[in-house]
Every structure is written in structure tokens, then in C-alpha cells.
C-alpha positions as CSV (number, residue, x, y, z in Angstrom):
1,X,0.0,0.0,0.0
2,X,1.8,3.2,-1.1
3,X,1.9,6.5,1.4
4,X,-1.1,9.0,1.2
5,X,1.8,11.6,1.9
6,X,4.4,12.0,-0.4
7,X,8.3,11.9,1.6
8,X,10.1,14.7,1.5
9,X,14.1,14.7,1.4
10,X,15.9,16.9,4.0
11,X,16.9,19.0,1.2
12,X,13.7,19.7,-0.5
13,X,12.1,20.2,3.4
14,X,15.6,23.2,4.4
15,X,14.8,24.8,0.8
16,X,11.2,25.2,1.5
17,X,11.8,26.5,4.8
18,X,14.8,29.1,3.5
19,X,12.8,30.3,0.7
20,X,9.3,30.6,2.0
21,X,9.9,33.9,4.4
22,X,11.4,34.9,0.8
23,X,9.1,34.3,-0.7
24,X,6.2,35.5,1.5
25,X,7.8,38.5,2.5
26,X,6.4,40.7,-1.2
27,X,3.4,40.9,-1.3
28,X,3.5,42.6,-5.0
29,X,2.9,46.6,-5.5
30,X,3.9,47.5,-1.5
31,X,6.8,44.9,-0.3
32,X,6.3,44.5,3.4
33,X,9.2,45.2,5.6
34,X,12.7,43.3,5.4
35,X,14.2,44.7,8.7
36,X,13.2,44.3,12.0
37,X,14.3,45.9,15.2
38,X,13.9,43.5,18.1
39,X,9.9,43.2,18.0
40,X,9.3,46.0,16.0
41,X,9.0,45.4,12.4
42,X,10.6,48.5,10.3
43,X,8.5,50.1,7.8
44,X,10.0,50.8,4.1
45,X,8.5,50.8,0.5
46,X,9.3,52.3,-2.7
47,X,6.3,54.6,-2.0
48,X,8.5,56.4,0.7
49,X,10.8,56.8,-1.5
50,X,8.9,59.2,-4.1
51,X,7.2,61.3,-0.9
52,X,4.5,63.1,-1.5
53,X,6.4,65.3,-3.5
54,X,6.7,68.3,-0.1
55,X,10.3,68.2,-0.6
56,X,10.5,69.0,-4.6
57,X,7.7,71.7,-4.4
58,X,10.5,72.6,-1.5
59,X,13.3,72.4,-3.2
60,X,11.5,74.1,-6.2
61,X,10.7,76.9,-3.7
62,X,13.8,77.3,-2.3
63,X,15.8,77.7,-5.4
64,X,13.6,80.5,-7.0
65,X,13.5,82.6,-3.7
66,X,17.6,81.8,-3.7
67,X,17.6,83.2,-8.1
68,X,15.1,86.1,-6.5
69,X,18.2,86.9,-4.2
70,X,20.7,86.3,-6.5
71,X,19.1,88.7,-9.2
72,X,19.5,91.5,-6.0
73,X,22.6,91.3,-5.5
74,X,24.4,94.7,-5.5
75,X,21.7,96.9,-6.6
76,X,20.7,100.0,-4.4
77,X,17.4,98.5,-3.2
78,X,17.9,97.4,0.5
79,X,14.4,97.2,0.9
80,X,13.8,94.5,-1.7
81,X,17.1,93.3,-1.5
82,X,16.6,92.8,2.4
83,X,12.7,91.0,1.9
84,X,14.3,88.6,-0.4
85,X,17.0,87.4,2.6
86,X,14.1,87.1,4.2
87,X,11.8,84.7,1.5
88,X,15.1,82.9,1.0
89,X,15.3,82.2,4.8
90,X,12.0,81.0,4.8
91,X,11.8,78.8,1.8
92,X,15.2,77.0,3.9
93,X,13.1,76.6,7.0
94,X,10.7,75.0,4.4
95,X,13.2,72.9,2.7
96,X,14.7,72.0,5.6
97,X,11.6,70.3,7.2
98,X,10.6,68.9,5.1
99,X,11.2,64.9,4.8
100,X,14.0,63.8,2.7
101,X,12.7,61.2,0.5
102,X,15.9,59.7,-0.4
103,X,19.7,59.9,1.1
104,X,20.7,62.5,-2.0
105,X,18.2,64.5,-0.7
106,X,19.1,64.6,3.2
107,X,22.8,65.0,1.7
108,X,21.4,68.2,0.1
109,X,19.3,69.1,3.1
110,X,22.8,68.6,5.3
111,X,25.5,70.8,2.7
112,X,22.6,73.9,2.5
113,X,22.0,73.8,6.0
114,X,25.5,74.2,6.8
115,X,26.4,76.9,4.2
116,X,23.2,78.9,5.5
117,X,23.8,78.6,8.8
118,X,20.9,76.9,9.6
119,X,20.7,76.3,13.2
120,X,20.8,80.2,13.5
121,X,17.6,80.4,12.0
122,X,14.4,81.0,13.9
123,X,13.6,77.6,12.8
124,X,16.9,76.4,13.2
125,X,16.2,73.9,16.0
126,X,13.2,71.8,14.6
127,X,15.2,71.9,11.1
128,X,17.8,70.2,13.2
129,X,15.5,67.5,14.6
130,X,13.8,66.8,10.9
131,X,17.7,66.2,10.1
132,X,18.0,63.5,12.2
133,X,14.7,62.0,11.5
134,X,15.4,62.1,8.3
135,X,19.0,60.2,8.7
136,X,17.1,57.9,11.4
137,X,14.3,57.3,8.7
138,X,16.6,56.5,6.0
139,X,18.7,54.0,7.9
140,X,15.6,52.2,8.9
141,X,16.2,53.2,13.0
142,X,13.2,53.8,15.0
143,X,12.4,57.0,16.0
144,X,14.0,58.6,19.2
């Protein structure tokens, strides 16, 4: 009388274990998390990656109140001149808190906040902390 359940080699049994959390772990369109931290399952997908698109309208932002400032430079208008330090300032504060989706974009984030001085700002603190969130976020810690 032959088996009702087919034997499996120790082979076939260690691949099926070894590739089934493989396996299982994509579920298609939104992988599910790779890394875990003790109990706490990590959260990363390519839709974190694109944002919601804060820090390009940022970034976007940023660089036209910079060519506003740029376009001042050395003309006798203090006034205008001066109101455009100002928009520039606050287009940083705006760039700089906003999240980084992507480790080119914190590296940006990091190189204008130290040429601008940053931490002087009147935002300067919380542009600090999104810093680090954004370096925690992107190496897949848990938040502090």
C-alpha cells in the first residue's frame, strides 16, 4: 500500500523552509518590511521613497527665492534686496523640514544647511530634529 503523503528529502524540506519567508515576505505593489528591530518590524516601500512630493515643491521653492536673491545682489534697493533674505530664509526653513525622501536628498538638506547657517535660523532647531529624523528614517532606526 503506497503513502497518502508524499516523503520529502531533508533538502527539498531546508529549501522550502529558507525560501518561503522569501518568498512571503512581497506581497507585489507595497513589499512588506525586510528589517526588524527587536519586536518592531521596520516600515520601508518604494512609496516612501517618491514622498509626496513636499520636498521637490520645497526644493523648487527654495531655489527660486535663492535666483530672487541672487538677481538682488548689488543693486541699491535694501528694501527688496533685504525682503528677499528674508523669503530665502524661509523657503530654507521650508526645505529644511521637510522629509527627505531619499539619502541625495538629506545630503542636500545637510550641505545647504551648513552653508546657510541653519541652526541660527528662527527655525533652526526643529530643522535640526527633521535632520535627524530624516538620517534615522533612512537608515531604517526607529524613532528617538
Amino acid at each position: 500500500m503506497a503513502d497518502a503523503h508524499p516523503k520529502l528529502s531533508r533538502r527539498a524540506l531546508l529549501g522550502a523552509v529558507c525560501a518561503a519567508p522569501v518568498l512571503s515576505r512581497h506581497s507585489g505593489l507595497d513589499p512588506e518590511p525586510t528589517l526588524f528591530a527587536g519586536e518592531e518590524k521596520r516600515r520601508w516601500t518604494p512609496d516612501r521613497a517618491r514622498g509626496d512630493g513636499a520636498w521637490h515643491r520645497a526644493l523648487a521653492c527654495f531655489r527660486r527665492a535663492e535666483a530672487a536673491l541672487a538677481a538682488l545682489e548689488g543693486t541699491p534697493d535694501e528694501e527688496a534686496f533685504g525682503d528677499a533674505a528674508v523669503a530665502l530664509n524661509r523657503a530654507l526653513e521650508r526645505l529644511l523640514l521637510a522629509p527627505a525622501p531619499d539619502a541625495a536628498s538629506l545630503a542636500a538638506k545637510l550641505g545647504l544647511a551648513r552653508r546657510h547657517l541653519a541652526w541660527e535660523l528662527s527655525a533652526g532647531e526643529a530643522a535640526m530634529a527633521a535632520l535627524e529624523r530624516d538620517a534615522r528614517s533612512l537608515a531604517g532606526l526607529a524613532d528617538a
